[in-house]
Each structure stands twice: as structure tokens, then as C-alpha cells.
Steps between C-alpha positions, in 0.01 A plus 500: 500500500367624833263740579476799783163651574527799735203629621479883554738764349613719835825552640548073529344437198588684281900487625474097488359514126795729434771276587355185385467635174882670482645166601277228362492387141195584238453129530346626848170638531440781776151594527362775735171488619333844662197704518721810479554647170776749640789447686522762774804609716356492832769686721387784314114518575611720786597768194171445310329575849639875578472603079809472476557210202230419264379117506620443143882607675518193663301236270528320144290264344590109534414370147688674279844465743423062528389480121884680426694302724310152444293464828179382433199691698132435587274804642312265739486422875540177662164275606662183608812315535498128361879386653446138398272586162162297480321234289481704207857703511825305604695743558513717799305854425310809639183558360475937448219739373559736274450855568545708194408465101325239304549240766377691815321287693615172348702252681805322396735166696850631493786172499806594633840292602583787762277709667567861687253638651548820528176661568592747820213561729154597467425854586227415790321842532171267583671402822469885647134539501475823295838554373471506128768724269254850468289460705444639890759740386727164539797484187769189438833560319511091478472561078573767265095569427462489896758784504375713239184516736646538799684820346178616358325522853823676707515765158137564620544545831840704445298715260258530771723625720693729322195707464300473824562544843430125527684199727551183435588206627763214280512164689739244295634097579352204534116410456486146696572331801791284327592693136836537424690757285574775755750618287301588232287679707765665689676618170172680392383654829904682492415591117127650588664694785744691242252494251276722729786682587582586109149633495523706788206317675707334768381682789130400416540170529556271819676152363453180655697137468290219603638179479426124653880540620580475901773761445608731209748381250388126508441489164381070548859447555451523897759831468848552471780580662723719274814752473380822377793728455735333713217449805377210581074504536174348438291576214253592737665765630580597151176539348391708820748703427388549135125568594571679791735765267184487209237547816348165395267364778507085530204274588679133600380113549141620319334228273280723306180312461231704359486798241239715461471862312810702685501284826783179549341306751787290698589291752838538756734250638296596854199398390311861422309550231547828368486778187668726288363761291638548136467743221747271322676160555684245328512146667685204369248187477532185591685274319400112427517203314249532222303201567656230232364132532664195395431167409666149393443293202133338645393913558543450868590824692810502580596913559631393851777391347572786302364732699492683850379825396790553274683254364696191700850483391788365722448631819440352853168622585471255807295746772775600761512745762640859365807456688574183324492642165863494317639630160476135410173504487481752162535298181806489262336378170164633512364105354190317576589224705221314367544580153892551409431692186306744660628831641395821661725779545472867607127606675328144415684268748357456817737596821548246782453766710454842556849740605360739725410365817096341453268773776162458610274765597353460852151364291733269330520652154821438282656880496878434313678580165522195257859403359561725222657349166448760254815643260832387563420197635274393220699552206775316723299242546370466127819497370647232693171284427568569122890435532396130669210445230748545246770286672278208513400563141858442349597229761239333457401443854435647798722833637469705780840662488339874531357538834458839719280551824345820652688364782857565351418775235530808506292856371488820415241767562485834377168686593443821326470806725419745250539553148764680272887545353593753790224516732428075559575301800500150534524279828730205357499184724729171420456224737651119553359271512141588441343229788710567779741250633504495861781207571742691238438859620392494828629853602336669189180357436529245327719661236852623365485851618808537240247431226208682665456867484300786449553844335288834385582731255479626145736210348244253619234658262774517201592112558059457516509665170760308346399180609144625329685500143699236527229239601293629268739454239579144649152417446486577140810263478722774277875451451652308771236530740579192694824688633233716766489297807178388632 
């Protein structure tokens, strides 16, 4: 008998647990581990944000789904990880706290035969002196709760509006020097602009994008180079298009690095250090490894070799000039090379390297978008983790048939542009591969400009909605779930 711990329950997590459980025998123990006692869709925060989808829409408790299906679960979060066990507890384990019921606050050494950490990143508000979801007039749409609040302030200040002769000023992206998740943030500032114009409040209010970005459209993934409807252009030029037709004003290569009540206090690629008043703003945090340490059987500290930042898995992270970085650089199999029953897919394993071209401010500050690995990728990743995991488990030995790098797959994007059946938009982007491949597609990129495209309209919104259901009902593992694609 062999037994998986998976530690959180997001998109990875929770889409690992699934498939090891469908294709491993009761003999098998899965076992999730997470603080969270909800599983949330995430892609649809953006709703939850505008008022348009209540919170409970788009989550369901864990317990009662893993206690049907036979997957164990644990309310806790993890303290340390104990790869090689210690004197007391052979086996390899992770020692977690729990955080709810009769055992809050006790601590417990979980053994495991396979380990997946799945954990995603820590939401670093703290980095951003002052940005904290709430306060300064500052929201996040990073969770569900985050998004109820965020809607609660812009109903206030749309309320406000609607019955004064009052202006405002909305001023939505990216609230450090080096966060990541522009699309998030570029899916809600399109949804707050037809929000406000549903209300009738547009012309009060003077919108703002300000984002850590050198050019619009860069989304981490240094741009792309795309057909949109039968042209050939850059999503740069896109996305100016799109703000330029919504009279959206754009603040680029600012590392916002101070908040205080209504004023985001940045700095530019040129070295300034400037301002920018608010009435209301929503700024995507910094996201970062959430400090795990690790030690060997004698309790020495060994977290470098699990750890840089997120976790180490099998890729080359030898320092090299930008222009040396490859595709082959991105892992395949997402395993510790330390510790070969150890793996990290999704958010929680670290990139070699960044895919937007590293800038420096004139004073030398870090101002560029970290590697985004949210959605598609993750439950890609996940699932070919799982499918190896259980490969291994009925050979007997080691497999690492399932393999798939950011540098030769492939997503899809669709960012809500307003909400509803005949009224919605969406802006739905597909691109291949995801890190750009510069000796394949020179002439494009980096990428297949046959497999990388853009498009706006109200079919984008229905396919948003869809893919809403579905993955919801994925997640709940109903009748034949496993036949929606990750």
C-alpha cells in the first residue's frame, strides 16, 4: 500500500487528489492536507468582484466531497518538511498545525510514500508597505472573501455617485515591483468599466491601469504575437486598442511600493518616484513562497534543497544571461531532484527564470512581471504528476512517462469584459507555447502564430460562462467528470 499526501486543495491540489483517487485502488490512501475548508473557483473572483455571482456560486465545502469519494483530509497548514524522517519517525513526513475544531492549534508528523506539494503562493500583501485587502481604499479579488469586499467598497462608491455630483478616480493592476497576474487584473478593470457603465456612472469616473509591465499586453509572458481576425499583431497593440475604445488611461513599468489612504505611491522604469490619487483600486499582491523549512534525519536545515522561494523541481536554475535562457530550461516532471518522491506542480514550483525580459529602474530596483502559472497550466501540470505517481505505484518503480513544459504547452485565456447572456464580452486569448521559443519561431515571437490568437466579443463571455459550470462540476467529481480537459 502506498500513500499520497497532497498538500493544499486549489486548482493542483485538488485536480491531483482527483485522479489519484479515480485510478488508484482503496488499498491506496490519498490524503489532502489544507487550511482551506472550501474549494473556490478562482477564474471567477472577477464575477464575485462587480456583484455579479455570489461567493457561494463558485465554492463547496472539501470534507463532505473527500469523505464520499475516499480521500482522506486534514484542516491544517504545513510547519515543516522532514524528507528523510528523523530519530523518532522513519518515514519521510511534514509536520502541520491544525487550524480548525478540537485540534486547532495542535501539531501532528504526517508519513507519506509520495509527496505533492501543492501549496500555490503566498499572498504577500506585507511586501507593499500599506497594501492590505480594505484598507487605503486598496481591494484584492485574489479569494472569494477578498472579492466580496472589494464589491462592497465599488457598490459604495457607485452609490455615491449615482446620487452626487461627485468624481472619482478607479486605478486597477498590479501592487509591486515584480507581482504577477496581470490578467486577473486586466479582466476586472474591463468588468468595473461596464459595471460603471450599467450604472450610468461612467462619465464620473476617470479609470486607470497600472501595471509593473514595460508595454501593455505583457501579461509575464514577455507579449505575443498573434492573428486576430485574419491580421497579424502584437498583444500590445491589442490591448491599446481595447482601453483606448473603453477610454481606459495606462500607467506602465511602475513597481508600486507604498500604499497609503487613496494615494499608490510608485516607482517608473526611469527612475521617478511618483503618485496617483484613488477613490478606489484593486492591486494584485505579490506572490511568494510561503517560507517552508526543511530538515534531514539529524534536524539539520536543509530547505535549500527543497527550496528557492518556491519549490526546486527539475529545472536548470544555473544563473545565465537572459539571452541564454531556452525552453529547456522549464521542467517536464515538476520532481525534487533531491528527493524523487517529492513534487510541486502548478503556482508552488520555482521558475528558472523569469519570461519577460528582467528591467531595472535607473536606481536599480527590480520593475518586471513574474512568470505566471495559474489555471490551465496547473491542473495540466497536476494531472500529469498524478498520472506518473500512479504509474510508479503499479510498476513498482520509478516512471516519468507523463511529462509537459511551459515551454511546449499551450493556453487558453478568456478575460471577462462584462457580464451577461446578451450584453457580455469576453477578450479570449490561446497561445503556444506559453515560454516563447525563439530558435523554433523566430519570425513570431517565439511562438506558433497558427496556435496564437486573440478575439473580442460576446461568445467569449458565453464560453467564460460555460467553462464556469463545467469546472465547477469537474471539481465536485459528478458523472464522468474526468472527460473535461484540464
Amino acid at each position: 500500500m502506498s500513500k499520497i499526501v497532497i498538500l493544499g486543495a486549489g486548482i493542483s491540489g485538488h485536480t491531483a487528489a482527483a485522479h489519484l483517487r479515480r485510478k488508484l485502488g482503496k488499498e491506496h490512501e490519498v490524503l489532502v492536507v489544507s487550511p482551506n475548508r472550501n474549494y473556490q473557483w478562482v477564474p471567477s473572483n472577477i464575477w464575485v468582484g462587480i456583484g455579479r455571482m455570489k461567493a457561494k456560486q463558485l465554492i463547496f465545502p472539501l470534507e463532505p466531497l473527500y469523505k464520499r469519494k475516499g480521500i482522506g483530509y486534514k484542516q491544517a497548514k504545513v510547519v515543516s518538511f522532514h524528507p528523510e524522517g528523523n530519530k523518532t519517525e522513519q518515514k519521510p513526513f511534514v509536520a502541520v498545525e491544525y487550524v480548525f475544531g478540537e485540534k486547532k492549534g495542535t501539531q501532528e508528523n504526517v508519513t507519506y510514500d509520495y509527496l505533492i506539494n501543492a501549496t500555490g503562493p503566498k499572498l504577500a500583501f506585507d511586501m507593499t508597505e500599506g497594501l492590505n485587502p480594505g484598507h487605503n481604499k486598496a481591494y484584492s479579488v485574489c479569494t472569494y472573501d477578498h472579492a466580496e469586499h472589494a464589491w462592497h467598497g465599488l457598490k459604495e462608491l457607485i452609490d455615491q455617485l449615482k446620487t452626487s455630483d461627485k468624481k472619482a478616480k478607479i486605478l486597477i493592476g498590479t501592487g509591486h515591483a515584480k507581482a504577477t497576474c496581470q490578467g486577473a487584473a486586466f479582466e476586472y478593470i474591463l468588468n468595473v468599466e461596464k459595471e460603471l457603465v450599467r450604472h450610468g456612472v461612467r462619465d464620473k469616473v476617470e479609470m486607470t491601469w497600472i501595471s509593473n509591465e514595460k508595454d501593455l499586453g505583457d501579461f509575464g509572458m514577455d507579449g505575443m504575437f498573434m492573428d486576430y481576425n485574419g491580421f497579424n499583431m502584437k498583444s500590445k497593440d491589442m490591448i491599446e486598442m481595447i482601453f483606448e475604445d473603453r477610454g481606459i488611461k495606462w500607467i506602465l513599468g511602475a513597481g508600486v511600493n507604498k500604499m497609503e489612504d487613496g494615494i499608490a505611491h510608485y516607482e517608473n522604469l526611469e527612475g521617478e518616484f511618483k503618485s496617483e490619487e484613488f477613490d478606489f483600486a484593486m492591486l494584485i499582491p505579490a506572490f511568494s513562497g510561503h517560507g517552508f523549512k526543511a530538515y534531514d534525519k539529524n534536524e539539520a536545515d536543509i530547505t535549500d534543497k527543497l527550496f528557492k522561494g518556491f519549490m526546486i523541481v527539475d529545472a536548470d536554475y544555473s544563473p545565465k544571461p537572459y539571452e541564454e535562457w531556452t525552453v529547456q530550461d522549464w521542467p517536464e516532471t515538476y520532481q525534487n531532484p533531491s528527493y524523487k518522491n517529492i513534487y510541486a506542480p502548478g503556482i508552488a514550483f520555482a521558475p528558472p527564470h523569469s519570461i519577460s525580459k528582467p528591467r531595472k529602474s535607473k536606481n536599480g530596483t527590480e520593475i518586471f512581471p513574474a512568470p505566471p502559472r495559474t489555471g490551465m497550466p496547473s491542473g495540466i501540470t497536476a494531472k500529469l504528476v498524478a498520472d506518473n505517481i500512479i504509474d510508479s505505484i503499479k510498476l513498482g518503480k520509478e516512471s516519468l512517462h507523463h511529462k509537459g513544459s511551459l515551454g511546449n504547452m499551450g493556453a487558453a485565456c478568456i478575460a471577462s469584459a462584462g457580464f451577461g447572456m446578451t450584453k457580455g464580452s469576453g477578450v479570449s486569448i490561446t497561445t503556444y507555447p506559453i515560454v516563447p521559443d525563439y530558435k523554433k519561431y523566430p519570425e513570431t515571437g517565439g511562438r506558433d502564430i497558427n496556435k496564437t490568437f486573440g478575439d473580442i466579443g460576446l461568445a467569449g463571455h458565453w464560453v467564460k460562462l460555460a467553462l464556469h459550470y463545467a469546472f465547477i462540476y469537474k471539481a465536485k467529481m459528478k458523472p464522468f467528470w474526468w472527460l473535461i480537459p484540464e
